[in-house]
C-alpha positions as CSV (number, residue, x, y, z in Angstrom):
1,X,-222.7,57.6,-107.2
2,X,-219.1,59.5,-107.4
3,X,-221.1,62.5,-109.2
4,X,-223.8,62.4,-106.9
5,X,-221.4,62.6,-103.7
6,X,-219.6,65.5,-105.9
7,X,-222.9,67.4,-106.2
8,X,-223.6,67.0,-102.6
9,X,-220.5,68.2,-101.8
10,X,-220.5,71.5,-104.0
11,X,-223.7,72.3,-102.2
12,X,-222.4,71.8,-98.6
13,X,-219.5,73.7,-99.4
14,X,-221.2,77.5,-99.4
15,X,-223.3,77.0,-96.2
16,X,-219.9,75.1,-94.5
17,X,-217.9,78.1,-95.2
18,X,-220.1,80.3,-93.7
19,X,-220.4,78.1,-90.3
20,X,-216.4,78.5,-90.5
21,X,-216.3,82.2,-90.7
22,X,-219.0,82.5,-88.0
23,X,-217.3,80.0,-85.9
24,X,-214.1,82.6,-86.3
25,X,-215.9,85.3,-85.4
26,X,-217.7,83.8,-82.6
27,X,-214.7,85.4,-80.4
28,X,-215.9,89.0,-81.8
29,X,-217.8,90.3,-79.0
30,X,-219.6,93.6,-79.5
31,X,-220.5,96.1,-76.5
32,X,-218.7,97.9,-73.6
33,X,-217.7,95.8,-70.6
34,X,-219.5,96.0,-67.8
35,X,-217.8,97.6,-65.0
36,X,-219.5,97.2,-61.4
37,X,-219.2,100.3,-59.4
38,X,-216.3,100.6,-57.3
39,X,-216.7,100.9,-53.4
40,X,-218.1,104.0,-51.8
41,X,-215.2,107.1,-51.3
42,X,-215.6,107.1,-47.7
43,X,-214.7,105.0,-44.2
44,X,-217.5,106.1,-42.2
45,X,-221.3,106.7,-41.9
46,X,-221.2,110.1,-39.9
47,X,-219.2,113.4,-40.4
48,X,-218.1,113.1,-36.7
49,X,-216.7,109.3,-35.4
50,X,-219.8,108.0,-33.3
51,X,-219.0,106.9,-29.8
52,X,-218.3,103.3,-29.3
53,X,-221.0,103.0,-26.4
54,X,-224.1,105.2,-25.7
55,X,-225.4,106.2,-22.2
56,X,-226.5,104.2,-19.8
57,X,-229.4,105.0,-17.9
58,X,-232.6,103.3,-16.1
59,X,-235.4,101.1,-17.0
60,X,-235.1,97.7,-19.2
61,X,-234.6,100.1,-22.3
62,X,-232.5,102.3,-20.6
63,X,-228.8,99.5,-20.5
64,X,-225.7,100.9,-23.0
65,X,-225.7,100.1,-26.5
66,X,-222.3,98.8,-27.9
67,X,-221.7,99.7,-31.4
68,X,-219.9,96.8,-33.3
69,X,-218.1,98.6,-36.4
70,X,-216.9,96.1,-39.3
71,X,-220.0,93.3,-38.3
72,X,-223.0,92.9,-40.2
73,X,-226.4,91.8,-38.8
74,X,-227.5,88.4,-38.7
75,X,-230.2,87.1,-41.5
76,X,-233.3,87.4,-38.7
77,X,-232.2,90.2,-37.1
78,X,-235.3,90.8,-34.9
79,X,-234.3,87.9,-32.6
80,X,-231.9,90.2,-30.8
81,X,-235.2,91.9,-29.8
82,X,-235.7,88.1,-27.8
83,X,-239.1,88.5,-27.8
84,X,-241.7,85.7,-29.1
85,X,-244.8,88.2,-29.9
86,X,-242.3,89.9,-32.2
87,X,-241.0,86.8,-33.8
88,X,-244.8,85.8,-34.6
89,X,-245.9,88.6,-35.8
90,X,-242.8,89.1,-38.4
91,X,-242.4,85.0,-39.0
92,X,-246.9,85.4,-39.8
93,X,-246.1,88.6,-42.2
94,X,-243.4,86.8,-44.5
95,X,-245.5,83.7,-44.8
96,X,-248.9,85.6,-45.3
97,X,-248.0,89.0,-47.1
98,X,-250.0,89.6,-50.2
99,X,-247.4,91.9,-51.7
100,X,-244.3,89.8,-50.9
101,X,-246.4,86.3,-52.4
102,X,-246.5,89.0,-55.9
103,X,-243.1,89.7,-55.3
104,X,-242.4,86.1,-55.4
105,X,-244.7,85.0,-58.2
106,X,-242.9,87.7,-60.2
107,X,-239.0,86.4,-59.4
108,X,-240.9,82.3,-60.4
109,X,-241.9,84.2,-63.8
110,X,-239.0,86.0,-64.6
111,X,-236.5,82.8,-64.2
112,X,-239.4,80.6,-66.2
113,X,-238.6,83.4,-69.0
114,X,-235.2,83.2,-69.0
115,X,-235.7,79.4,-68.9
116,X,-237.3,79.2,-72.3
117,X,-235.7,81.5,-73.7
118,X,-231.8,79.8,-73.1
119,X,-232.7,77.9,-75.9
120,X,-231.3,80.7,-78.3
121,X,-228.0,79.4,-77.6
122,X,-228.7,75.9,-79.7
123,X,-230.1,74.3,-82.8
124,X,-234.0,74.3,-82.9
125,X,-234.8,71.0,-83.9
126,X,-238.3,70.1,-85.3
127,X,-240.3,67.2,-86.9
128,X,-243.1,67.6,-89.3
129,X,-245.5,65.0,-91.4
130,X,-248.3,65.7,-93.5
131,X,-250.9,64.6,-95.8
132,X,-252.3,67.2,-98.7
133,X,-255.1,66.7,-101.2
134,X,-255.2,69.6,-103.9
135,X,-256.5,70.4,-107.5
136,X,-254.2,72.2,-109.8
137,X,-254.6,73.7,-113.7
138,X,-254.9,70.7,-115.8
139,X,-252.3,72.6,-118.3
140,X,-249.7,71.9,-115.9
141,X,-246.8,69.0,-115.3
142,X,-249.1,68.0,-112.0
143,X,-252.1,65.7,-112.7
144,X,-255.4,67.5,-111.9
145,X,-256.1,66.4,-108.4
146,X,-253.2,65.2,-106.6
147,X,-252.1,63.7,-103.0
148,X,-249.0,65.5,-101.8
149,X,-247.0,63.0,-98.8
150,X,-244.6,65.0,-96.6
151,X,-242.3,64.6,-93.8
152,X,-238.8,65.3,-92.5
153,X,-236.7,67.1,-89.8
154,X,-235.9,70.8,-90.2
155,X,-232.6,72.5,-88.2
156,X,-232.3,76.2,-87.8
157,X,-229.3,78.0,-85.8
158,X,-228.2,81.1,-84.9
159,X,-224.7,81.3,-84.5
160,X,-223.7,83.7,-82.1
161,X,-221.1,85.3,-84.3
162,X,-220.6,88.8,-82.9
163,X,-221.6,87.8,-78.9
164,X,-225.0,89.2,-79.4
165,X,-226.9,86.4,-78.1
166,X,-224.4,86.3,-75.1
167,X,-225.4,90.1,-74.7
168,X,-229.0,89.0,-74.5
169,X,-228.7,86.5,-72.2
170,X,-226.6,88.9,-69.9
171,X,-229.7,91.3,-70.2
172,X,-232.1,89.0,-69.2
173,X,-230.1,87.4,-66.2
174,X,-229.3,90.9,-65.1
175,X,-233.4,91.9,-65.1
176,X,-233.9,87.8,-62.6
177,X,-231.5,89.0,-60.4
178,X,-232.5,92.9,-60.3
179,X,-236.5,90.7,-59.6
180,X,-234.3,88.7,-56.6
181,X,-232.8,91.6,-55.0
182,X,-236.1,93.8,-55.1
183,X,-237.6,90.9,-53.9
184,X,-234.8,90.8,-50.6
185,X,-235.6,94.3,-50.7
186,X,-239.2,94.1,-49.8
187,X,-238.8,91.5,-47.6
188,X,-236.3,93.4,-45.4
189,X,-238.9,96.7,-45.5
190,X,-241.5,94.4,-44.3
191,X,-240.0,93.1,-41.3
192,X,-238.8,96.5,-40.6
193,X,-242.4,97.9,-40.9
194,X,-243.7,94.9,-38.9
195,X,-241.7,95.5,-35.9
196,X,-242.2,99.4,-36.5
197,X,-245.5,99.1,-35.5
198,X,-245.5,96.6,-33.3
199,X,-243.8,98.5,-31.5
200,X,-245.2,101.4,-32.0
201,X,-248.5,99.8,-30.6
202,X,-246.9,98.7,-27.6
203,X,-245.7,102.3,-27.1
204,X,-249.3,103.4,-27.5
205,X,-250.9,100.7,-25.7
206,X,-248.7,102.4,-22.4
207,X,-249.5,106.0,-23.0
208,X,-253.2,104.9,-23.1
209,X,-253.0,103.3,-19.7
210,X,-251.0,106.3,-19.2
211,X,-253.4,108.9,-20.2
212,X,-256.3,107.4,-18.4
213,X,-254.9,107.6,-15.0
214,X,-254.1,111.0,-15.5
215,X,-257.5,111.4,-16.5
216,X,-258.6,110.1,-13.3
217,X,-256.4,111.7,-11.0
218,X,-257.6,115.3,-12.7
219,X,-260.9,114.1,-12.4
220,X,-260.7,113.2,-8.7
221,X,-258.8,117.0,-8.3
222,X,-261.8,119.0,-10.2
223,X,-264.3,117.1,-7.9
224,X,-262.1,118.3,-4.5
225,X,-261.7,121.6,-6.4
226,X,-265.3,122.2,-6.4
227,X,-265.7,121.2,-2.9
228,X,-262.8,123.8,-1.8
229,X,-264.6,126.6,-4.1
230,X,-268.2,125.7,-2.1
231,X,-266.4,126.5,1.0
232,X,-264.3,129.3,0.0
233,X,-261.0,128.0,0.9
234,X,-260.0,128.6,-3.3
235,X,-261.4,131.2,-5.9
236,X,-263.2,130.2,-9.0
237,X,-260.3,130.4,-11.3
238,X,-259.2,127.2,-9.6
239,X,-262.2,124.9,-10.6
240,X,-261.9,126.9,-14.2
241,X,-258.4,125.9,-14.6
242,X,-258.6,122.4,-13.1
243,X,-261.6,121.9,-15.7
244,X,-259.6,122.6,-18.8
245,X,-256.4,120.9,-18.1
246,X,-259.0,117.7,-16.9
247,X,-260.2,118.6,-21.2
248,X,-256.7,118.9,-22.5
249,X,-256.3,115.6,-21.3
250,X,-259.2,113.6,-22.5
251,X,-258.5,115.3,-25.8
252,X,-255.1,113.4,-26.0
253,X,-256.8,110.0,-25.4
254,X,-258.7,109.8,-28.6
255,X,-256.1,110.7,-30.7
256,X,-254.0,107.7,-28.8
257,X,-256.8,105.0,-29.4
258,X,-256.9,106.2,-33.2
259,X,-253.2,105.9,-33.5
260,X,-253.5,102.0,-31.6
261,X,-256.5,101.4,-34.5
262,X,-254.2,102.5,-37.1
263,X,-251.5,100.6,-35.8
264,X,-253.5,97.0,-35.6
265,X,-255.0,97.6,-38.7
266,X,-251.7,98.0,-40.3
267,X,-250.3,94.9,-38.5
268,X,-253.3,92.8,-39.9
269,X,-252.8,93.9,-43.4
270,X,-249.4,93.4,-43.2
271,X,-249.9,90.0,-42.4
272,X,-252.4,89.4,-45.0
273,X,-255.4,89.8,-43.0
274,X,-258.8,91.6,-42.6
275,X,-258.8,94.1,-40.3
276,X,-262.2,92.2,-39.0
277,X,-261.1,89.1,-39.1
278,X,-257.4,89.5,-37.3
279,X,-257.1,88.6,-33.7
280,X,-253.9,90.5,-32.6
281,X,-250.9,89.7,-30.9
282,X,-250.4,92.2,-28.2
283,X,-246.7,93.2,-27.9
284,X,-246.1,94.9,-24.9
285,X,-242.2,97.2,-24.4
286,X,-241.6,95.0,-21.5
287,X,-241.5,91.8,-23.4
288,X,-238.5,93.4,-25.5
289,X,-234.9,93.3,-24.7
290,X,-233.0,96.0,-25.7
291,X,-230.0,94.4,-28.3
292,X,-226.6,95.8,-26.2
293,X,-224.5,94.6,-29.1
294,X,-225.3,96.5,-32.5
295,X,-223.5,95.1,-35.8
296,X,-222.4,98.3,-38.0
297,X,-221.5,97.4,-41.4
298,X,-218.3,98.6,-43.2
299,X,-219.5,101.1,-45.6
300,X,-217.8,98.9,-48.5
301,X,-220.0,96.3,-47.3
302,X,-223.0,98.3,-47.0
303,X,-222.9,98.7,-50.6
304,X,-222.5,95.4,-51.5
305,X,-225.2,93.4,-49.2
306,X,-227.9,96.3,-49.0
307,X,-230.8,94.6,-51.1
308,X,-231.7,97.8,-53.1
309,X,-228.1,98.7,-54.1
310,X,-227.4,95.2,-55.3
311,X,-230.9,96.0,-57.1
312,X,-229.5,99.6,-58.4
313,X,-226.5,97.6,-59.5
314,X,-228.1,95.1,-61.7
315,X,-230.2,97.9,-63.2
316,X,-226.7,99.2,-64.3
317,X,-225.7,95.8,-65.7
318,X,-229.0,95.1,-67.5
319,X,-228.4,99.2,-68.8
320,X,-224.9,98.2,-70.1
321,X,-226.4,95.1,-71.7
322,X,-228.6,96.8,-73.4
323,X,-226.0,99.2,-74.9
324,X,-224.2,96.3,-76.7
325,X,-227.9,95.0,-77.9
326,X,-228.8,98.2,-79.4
327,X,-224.7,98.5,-80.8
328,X,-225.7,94.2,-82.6
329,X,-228.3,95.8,-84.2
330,X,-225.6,97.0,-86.7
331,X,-224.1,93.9,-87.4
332,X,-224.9,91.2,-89.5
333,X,-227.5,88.3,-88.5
334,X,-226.4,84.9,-89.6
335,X,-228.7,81.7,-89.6
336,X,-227.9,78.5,-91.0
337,X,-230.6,76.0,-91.8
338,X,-231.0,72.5,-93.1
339,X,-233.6,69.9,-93.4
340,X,-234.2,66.3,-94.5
341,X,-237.3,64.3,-95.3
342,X,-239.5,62.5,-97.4
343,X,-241.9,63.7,-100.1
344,X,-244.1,62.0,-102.6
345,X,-247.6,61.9,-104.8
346,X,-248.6,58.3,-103.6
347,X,-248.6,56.9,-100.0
348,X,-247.2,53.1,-101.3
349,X,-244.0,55.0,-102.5
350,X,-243.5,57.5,-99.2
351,X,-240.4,55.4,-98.4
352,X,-238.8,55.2,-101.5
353,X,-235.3,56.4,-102.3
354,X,-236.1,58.2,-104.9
355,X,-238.9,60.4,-102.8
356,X,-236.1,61.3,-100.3
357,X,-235.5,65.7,-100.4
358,X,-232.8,67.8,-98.5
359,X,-231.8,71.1,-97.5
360,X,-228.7,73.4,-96.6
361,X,-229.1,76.8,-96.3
362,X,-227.1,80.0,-94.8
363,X,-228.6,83.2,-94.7
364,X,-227.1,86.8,-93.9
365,X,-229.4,89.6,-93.1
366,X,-227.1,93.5,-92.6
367,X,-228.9,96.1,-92.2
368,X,-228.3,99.5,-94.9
369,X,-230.8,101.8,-94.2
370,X,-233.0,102.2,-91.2
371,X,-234.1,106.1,-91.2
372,X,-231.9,106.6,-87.9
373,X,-234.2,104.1,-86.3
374,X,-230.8,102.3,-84.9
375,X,-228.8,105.0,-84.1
376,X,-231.7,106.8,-81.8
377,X,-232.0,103.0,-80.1
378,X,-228.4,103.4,-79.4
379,X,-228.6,106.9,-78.1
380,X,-231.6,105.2,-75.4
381,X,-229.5,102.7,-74.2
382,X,-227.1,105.1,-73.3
383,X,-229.5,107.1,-71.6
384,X,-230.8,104.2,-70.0
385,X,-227.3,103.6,-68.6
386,X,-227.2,107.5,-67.4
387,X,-230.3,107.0,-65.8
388,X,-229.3,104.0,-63.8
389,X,-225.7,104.9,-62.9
390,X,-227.8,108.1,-61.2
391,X,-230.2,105.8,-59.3
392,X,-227.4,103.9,-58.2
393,X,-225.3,106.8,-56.6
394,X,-228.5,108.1,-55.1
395,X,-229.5,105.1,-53.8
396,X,-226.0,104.8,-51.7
397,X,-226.7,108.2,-50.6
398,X,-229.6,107.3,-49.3
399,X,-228.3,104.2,-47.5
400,X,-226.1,105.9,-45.9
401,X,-227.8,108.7,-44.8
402,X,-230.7,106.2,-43.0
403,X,-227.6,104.7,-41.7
404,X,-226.1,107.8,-40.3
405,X,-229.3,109.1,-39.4
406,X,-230.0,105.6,-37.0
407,X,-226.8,106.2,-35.6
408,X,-227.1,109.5,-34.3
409,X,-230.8,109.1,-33.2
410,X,-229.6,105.9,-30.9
411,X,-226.7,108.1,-29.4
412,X,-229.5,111.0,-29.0
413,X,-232.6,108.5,-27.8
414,X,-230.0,107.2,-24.7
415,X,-229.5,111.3,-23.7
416,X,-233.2,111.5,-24.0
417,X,-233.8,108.4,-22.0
418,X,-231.9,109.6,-19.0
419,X,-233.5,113.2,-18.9
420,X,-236.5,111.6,-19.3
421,X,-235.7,108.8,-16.5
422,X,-234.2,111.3,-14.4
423,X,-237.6,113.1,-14.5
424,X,-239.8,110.2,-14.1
425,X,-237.4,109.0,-11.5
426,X,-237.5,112.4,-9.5
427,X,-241.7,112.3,-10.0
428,X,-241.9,108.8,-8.6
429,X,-240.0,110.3,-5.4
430,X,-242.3,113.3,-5.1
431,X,-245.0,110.8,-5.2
432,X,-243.7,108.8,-2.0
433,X,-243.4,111.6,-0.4
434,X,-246.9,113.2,-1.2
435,X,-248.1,109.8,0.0
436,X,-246.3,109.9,3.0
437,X,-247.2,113.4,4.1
438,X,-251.0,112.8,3.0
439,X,-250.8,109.9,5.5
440,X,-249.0,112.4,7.9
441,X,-251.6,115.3,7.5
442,X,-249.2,117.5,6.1
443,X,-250.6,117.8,2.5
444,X,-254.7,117.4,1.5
445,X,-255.9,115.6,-0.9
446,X,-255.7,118.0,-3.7
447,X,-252.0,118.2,-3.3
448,X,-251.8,114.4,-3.5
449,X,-253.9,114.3,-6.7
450,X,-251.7,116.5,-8.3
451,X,-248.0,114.8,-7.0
452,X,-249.7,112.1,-9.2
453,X,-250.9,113.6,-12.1
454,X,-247.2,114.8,-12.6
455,X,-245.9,111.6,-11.9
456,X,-248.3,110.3,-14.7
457,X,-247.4,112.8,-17.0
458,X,-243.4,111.7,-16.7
459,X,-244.2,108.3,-16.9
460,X,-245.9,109.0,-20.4
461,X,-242.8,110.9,-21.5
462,X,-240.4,108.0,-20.6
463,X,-242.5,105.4,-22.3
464,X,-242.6,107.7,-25.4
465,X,-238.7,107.9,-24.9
466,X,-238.3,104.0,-24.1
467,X,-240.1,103.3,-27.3
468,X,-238.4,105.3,-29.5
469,X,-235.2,104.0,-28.5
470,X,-236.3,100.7,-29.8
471,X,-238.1,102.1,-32.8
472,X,-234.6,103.9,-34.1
473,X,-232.7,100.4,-33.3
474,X,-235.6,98.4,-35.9
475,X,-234.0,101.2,-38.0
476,X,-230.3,100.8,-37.8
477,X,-230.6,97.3,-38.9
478,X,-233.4,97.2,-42.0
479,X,-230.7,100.9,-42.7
480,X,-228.1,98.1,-42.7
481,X,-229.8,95.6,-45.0
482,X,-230.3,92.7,-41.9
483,X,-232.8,91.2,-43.5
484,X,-234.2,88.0,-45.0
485,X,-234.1,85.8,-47.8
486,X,-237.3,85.0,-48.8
487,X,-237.6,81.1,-49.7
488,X,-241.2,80.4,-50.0
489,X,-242.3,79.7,-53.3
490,X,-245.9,78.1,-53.9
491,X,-246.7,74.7,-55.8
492,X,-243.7,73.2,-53.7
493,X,-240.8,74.5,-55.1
494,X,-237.7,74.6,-52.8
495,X,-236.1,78.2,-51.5
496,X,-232.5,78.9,-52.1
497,X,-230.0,79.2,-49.2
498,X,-229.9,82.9,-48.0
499,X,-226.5,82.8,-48.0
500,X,-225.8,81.4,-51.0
501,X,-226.5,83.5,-54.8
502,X,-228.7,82.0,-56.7
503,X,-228.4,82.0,-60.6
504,X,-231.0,82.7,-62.7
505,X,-229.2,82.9,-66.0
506,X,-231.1,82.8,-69.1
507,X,-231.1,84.9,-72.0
508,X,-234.2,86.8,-73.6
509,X,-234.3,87.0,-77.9
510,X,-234.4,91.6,-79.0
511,X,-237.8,91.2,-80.9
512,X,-236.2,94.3,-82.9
């Protein structure tokens, strides 16, 4: 028994002094540590410091916008619009979206992968038991036909000696969260393109009712125009000029009612709908409220919240991990294995001692010679890096140009609002008066009709004006990275806390 124990122990000893040298070693890690980017060289969005308030001027759109510099905008940022259409149509798009419920189904797929394969990290247990009838050469020490009894437990590991598995599993949690943040991403472009056209709709929806007053009124002028020719009191020219500016103006309507079309189609697919099949949910500009108080995010902060830089930054990190993967490609793989089990020629003696077997085993694979296969994989990865460090940079550029870009249209838009109140403001008095010298007898008709084709013309210029006010303040804040969390996942699994990261840590096995 003593010799047996001895024997035993001689052939544990080479596979246990491997586990202690990999064990030692397990502290090697291979790889360049990854470095985030540092925060952006600058203090502010524009070359020139932006006023702290814009005009103020008439109309519901027309109140002073307050810039708020060092706050970020809430999660649902299109409440500060305060109007329920809005909130339905954006609330109807997250829930129904086709190409955010992808987005989703991706992000559930990537963490299931890095689920199964965390398992690299421990011993891969497995059971096995079988029965095998087989004919051999009758020359041999094996009787012609046989029955061959199996079964046992087989152990296989994968000692992370030089921190390549940890490598791995940073490359795969690094792609789940670069899945999350695209994810953010989309869903922040979709409410922005949501409220876009909602409110771009709207905006067409007045210059429609617009137009076809002006319409009208020119309509009503060339028929008192031909009356005044018949009589002589105004020369032909008159009726010829009153005809085409009544044609330049029923050629702006159609293109108006195409642009609405285009609009509500886009709404309905947007929320996942047939164009057919989608009743929609009229948004007019008077059922928004102009936000007075806009957040402004520190640049520093910009660059750390905005859904696609956090994406740009974890497509560095997965970059970097990759560099170390290619660089463990040069070092040694170790794997220790053992088993234990039964075998035997007869079923009645399965469970004999004598028919017991074992197993210990260490193995070391190093590569020699590869034909420069490892060395041009190590050369990619770097590029790989390269490539996203440059995405990255450009991708802050961009930011922050959108940002600056929002900033200076809302200080422009309020300029533009009061000229463009000033002159409908000015038209509604000429109109008042028209209407009170028509009364009067002063002025005919004609002049009347024409007070109010101007006074429908600047009312279509101040709507255009009044929406585009709020179409460059949807801008500022999806330029900010207000946005939401998505949290619906089908088949009942629970959404994460917006304001909370979520870890999706698992590592992925290099099939090289």
């Amino acid at each position: 028994m003593k010799t047996d124990c001895r024997r035993r122990g001689r052939a544990l000893a080479g596979p246990l002094a491997v586990t202690l040298v990999a064990a030692a070693l397990a502290g090697c890690g291979i790889g360049p540590r990854y470095r985030p980017p540092g925060a952006p060289p600058v203090g502010r969005y524009t070359h020139r410091a932006m006023p702290r308030t814009t005009l103020a001027t008439h109309g519901s759109a027309g109140g002073a916008q307050r810039f708020h510099y060092g706050v970020s905008p809430r999660v649902r940022w299109w409440r500060a619009f305060r109007s329920r259409p809005l909130d339905r149509l954006i609330a109807a798009a997250l829930g129904h979206n086709n190409t955010l419920a992808a987005d989703r189904a991706r992000l559930l797929r990537a963490r299931a992968v890095v689920a199964a394969d965390e398992g690299i990290f421990y011993p891969q247990l497995n059971a096995n038991l079988g029965a095998l009838r087989e004919k051999s050469p009758t020359h041999g020490t094996l009787p012609g036909i046989y029955s061959l009894y199996t079964g046992g437990l087989s152990v296989s590991y994968y000692p992370d000696v030089f921190g390549a598995n940890k490598l791995l599993y940073n490359s795969a949690e690094a792609q789940a969260r670069l899945v999350h943040d695209q994810l953010r991403a989309a869903a922040l472009a979709l409410a922005g393109n949501v409220a876009t056209a909602a409110v771009q709709a709207a905006s067409d929806r007045a210059q429609i009712h617009a137009t076809r007053h002006i319409i009208a009124s020119e309509a009503e002028l060339l028929r008192l125009t031909k009356l005044q020719y018949r009589s002589g009191a105004v020369p032909y020219l008159s009726v010829v000029n009153q005809e085409s500016q009544l044609a330049t103006s029923k050629a702006a309507l159609p293109a108006l009612l195409q642009q609405l079309a285009l609009e509500r189609y886009t709404l309905a697919t947007l929320i996942g709908r047939f164009p057919a099949q989608w009743h929609p949910i009229h948004l007019r500009l008077s059922s928004l409220h102009l936000p007075r108080n806009l957040p402004v995010s520190l640049p520093s902060v910009l660059a750390r919240r905005r859904p696609d830089i956090r994406a740009a930054t974890e497509q560095m990190r997965y970059a970097n991990a990759e560099i170390g993967i290619a660089d463990a490609q040069f070092y040694p793989i170790v794997q220790l294995t053992g088993s234990i089990g039964q075998e035997s020629l007869t079923a009645s003696r399965f469970f004999d001692a004598a028919s017991n077997v074992w197993s210990v085993g260490a193995s070391l694979l190093a590569p020699l010679f590869h034909g420069g296969t490892l060395r041009a994989q190590r050369r990619e990865a770097l590029e790989l890096y390269a490539e996203a460090r440059a995405t990255y940079q450009e991708t802050v550029l961009g930011a922050f140009r959108q940002v600056a870009g929002s900033l200076r249209a809302l200080d422009h838009d309020a300029q533009a609002l009061r000229d463009e109140g000033d002159a409908y403001a000015a038209s509604q008095e000429a109109l008042r008066l028209a209407k009170e010298s028509y009364r009067a007898g002063a002025i005919d008709s004609l002049s009347l009709l024409t007070t109010e084709a101007l006074y429908s013309q600047a009312r279509i210029a101040y709507v255009r004006a009044e929406g585009q006010r709020y179409l460059d303040t949807v801008a500022l804040y999806t330029a900010l990275g207000g946005g939401p969390l998505p949290t619906r996942h089908h088949n009942g699994t629970p959404g994460a806390n917006p304001d909370r990261p979520v870890s999706t840590a698992t590592p992925q096995r290099d099939s090289r």
